[in-house]
C-alpha positions as CSV (number, residue, x, y, z in Angstrom):
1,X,-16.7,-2.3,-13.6
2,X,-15.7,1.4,-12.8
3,X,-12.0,1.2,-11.4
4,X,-11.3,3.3,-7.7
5,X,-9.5,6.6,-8.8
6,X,-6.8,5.6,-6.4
7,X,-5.3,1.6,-6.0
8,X,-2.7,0.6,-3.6
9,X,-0.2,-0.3,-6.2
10,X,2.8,-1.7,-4.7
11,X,3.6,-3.4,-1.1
12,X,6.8,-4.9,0.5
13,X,6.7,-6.2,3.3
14,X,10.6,-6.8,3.4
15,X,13.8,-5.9,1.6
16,X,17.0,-5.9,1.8
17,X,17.6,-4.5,4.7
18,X,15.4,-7.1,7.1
19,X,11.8,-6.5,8.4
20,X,11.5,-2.6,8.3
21,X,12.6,-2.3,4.6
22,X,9.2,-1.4,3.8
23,X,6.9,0.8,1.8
24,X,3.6,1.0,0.2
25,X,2.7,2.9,-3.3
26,X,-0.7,4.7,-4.0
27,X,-1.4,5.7,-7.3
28,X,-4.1,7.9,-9.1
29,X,-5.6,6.3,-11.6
30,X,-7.8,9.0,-12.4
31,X,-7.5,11.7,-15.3
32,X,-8.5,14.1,-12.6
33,X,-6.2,15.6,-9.3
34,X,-7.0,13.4,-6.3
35,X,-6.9,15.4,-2.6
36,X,-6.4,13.0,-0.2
37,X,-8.1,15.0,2.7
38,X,-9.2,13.1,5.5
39,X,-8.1,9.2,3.9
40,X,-6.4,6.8,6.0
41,X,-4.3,3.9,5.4
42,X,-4.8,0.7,7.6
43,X,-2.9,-1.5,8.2
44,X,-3.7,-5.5,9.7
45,X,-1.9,-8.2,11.4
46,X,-2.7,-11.8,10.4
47,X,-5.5,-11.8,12.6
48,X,-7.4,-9.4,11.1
49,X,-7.0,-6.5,14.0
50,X,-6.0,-3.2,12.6
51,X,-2.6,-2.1,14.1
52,X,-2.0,0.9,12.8
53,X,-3.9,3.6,10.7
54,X,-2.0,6.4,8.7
55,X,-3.7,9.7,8.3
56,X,-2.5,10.4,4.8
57,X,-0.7,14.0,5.5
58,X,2.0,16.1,4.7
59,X,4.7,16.5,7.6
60,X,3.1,20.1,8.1
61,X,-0.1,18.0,8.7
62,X,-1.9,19.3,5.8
63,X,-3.8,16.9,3.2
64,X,-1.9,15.5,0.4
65,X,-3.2,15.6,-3.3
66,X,-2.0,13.2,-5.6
67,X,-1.8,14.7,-9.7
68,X,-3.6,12.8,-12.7
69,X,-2.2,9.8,-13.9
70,X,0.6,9.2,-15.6
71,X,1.8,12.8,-14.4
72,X,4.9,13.9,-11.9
73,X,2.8,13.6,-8.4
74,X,0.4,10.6,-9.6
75,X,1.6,8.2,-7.1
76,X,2.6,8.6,-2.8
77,X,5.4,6.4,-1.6
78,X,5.0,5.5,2.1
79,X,8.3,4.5,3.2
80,X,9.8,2.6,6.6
81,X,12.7,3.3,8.5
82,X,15.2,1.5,6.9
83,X,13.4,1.4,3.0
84,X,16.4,0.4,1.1
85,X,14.7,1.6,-2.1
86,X,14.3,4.9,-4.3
87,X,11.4,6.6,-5.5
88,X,10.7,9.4,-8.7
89,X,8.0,10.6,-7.2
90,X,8.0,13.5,-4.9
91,X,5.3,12.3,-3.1
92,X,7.1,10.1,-0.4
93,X,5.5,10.2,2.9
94,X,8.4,8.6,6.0
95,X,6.7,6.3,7.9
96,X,7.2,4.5,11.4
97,X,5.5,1.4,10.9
98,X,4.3,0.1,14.7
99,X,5.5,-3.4,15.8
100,X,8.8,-5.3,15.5
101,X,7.6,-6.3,11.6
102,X,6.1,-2.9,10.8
103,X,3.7,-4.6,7.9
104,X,3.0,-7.8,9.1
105,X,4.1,-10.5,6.3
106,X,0.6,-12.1,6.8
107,X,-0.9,-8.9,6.8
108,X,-2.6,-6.6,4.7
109,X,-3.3,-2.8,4.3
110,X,-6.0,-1.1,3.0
111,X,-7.2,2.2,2.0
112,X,-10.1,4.4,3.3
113,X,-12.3,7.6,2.4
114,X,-11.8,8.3,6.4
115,X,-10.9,7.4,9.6
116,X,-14.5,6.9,10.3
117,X,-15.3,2.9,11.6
118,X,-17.9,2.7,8.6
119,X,-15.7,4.1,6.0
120,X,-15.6,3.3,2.8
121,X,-12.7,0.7,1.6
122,X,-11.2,2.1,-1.4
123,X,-8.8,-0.5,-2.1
124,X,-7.1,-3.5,-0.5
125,X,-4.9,-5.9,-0.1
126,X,-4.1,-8.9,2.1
127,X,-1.4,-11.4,2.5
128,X,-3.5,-14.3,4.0
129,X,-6.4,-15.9,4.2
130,X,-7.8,-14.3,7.7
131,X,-7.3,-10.6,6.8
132,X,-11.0,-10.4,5.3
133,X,-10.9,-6.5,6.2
134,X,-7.6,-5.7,3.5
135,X,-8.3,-8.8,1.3
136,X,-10.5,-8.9,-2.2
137,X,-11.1,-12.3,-3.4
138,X,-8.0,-14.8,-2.6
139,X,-5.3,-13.0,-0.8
140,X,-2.0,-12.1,-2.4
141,X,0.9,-14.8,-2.2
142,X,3.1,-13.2,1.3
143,X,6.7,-12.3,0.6
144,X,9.7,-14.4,2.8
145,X,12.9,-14.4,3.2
146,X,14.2,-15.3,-0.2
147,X,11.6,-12.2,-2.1
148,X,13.1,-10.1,0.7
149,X,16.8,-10.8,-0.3
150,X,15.9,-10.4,-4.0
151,X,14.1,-6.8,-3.4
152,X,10.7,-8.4,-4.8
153,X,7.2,-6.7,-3.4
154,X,3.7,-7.5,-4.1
155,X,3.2,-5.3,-7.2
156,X,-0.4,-5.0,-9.0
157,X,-0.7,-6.4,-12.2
158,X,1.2,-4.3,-15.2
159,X,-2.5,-3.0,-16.3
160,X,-3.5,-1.6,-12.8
161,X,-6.4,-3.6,-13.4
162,X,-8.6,-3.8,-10.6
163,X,-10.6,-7.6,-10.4
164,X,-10.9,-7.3,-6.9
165,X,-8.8,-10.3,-6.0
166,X,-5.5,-9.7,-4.9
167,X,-4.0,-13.3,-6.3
168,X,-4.8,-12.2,-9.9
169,X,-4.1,-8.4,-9.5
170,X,-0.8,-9.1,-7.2
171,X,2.8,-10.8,-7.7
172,X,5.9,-11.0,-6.2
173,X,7.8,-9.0,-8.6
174,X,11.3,-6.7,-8.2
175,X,10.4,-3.4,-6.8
176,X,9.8,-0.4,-8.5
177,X,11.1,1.8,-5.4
């Protein structure tokens, strides 16, 4: 199985800092430069409805291009308004997550090619069962109260393997942002 050139690498739903302490990590996976032009992050309350969808952007509204991996650039930090955490790269991308959870705990986000209904899913992941849009295989084990005090996240396995089932390639870990 050929991996996606881009993964969602890192999600927390929580911190620290209550409910908005949030962020979400992309990462290139690829030996090539990735330009993000016209991709979309979704994201999904437990119900499976999408709440909110993030053109991936720079502030100036132009597209953002992530470098090679394992290079300065590789990955895009989306960050809430009260992330508690810091990031290396210099790809980190504010964020005013909608709703009085911003992520929803029982979520899930997911990337897309466009903003178009029938676009392409790049990658996913979901936090419960119902979010079939987000989730690959079994869904990813959500984060609570105790995760949120410790400064955990979902984070993707340490291979950035891709099985396409978020309870293998997910764990509540420590951040890395």
């Amino acid at each position: 199985m050929q991996l996606p050139a881009v993964l969602i690498n890192e999600v927390s739903t929580m911190g620290p800092n209550g409910p908005l302490d949030e962020a979400i990590e992309i990462v290139n996976l690829s030996n090539e430069q990735v330009e993000l032009n016209n991709w979309v992050i979704r994201i999904y309350n437990q119900r499976n409805e999408v709440i909110q969808t993030i053109p991936l952007t720079s502030a100036t509204g132009e597209p953002l291009t992530l470098a090679p991996a394992n290079n300065v650039g590789s990955t895009l930090v989306l960050t809430g308004a009260e992330f508690s955490g810091t990031t290396s790269t210099p790809n980190v991308m504010p964020v005013r997550f909608l709703g009085p959870d911003g992520i929803p705990t029982l979520g899930g986000v997911a990337i897309f090619g466009s903003n178009a209904p029938t676009a392409f899913k790049i990658d996913g992941v979901a936090f419960s069962a119902p979010v079939s849009a987000a989730k690959e295989g079994v869904h990813a084990q959500p984060e609570n109260q105790r995760t949120a005090q410790l400064a955990g996240s979902n984070t993707r396995n340490l291979l950035n393997q891709d099985t396409n089932n978020n309870q293998r390639d997910f764990s509540l870990q420590e951040r890395t942002f």
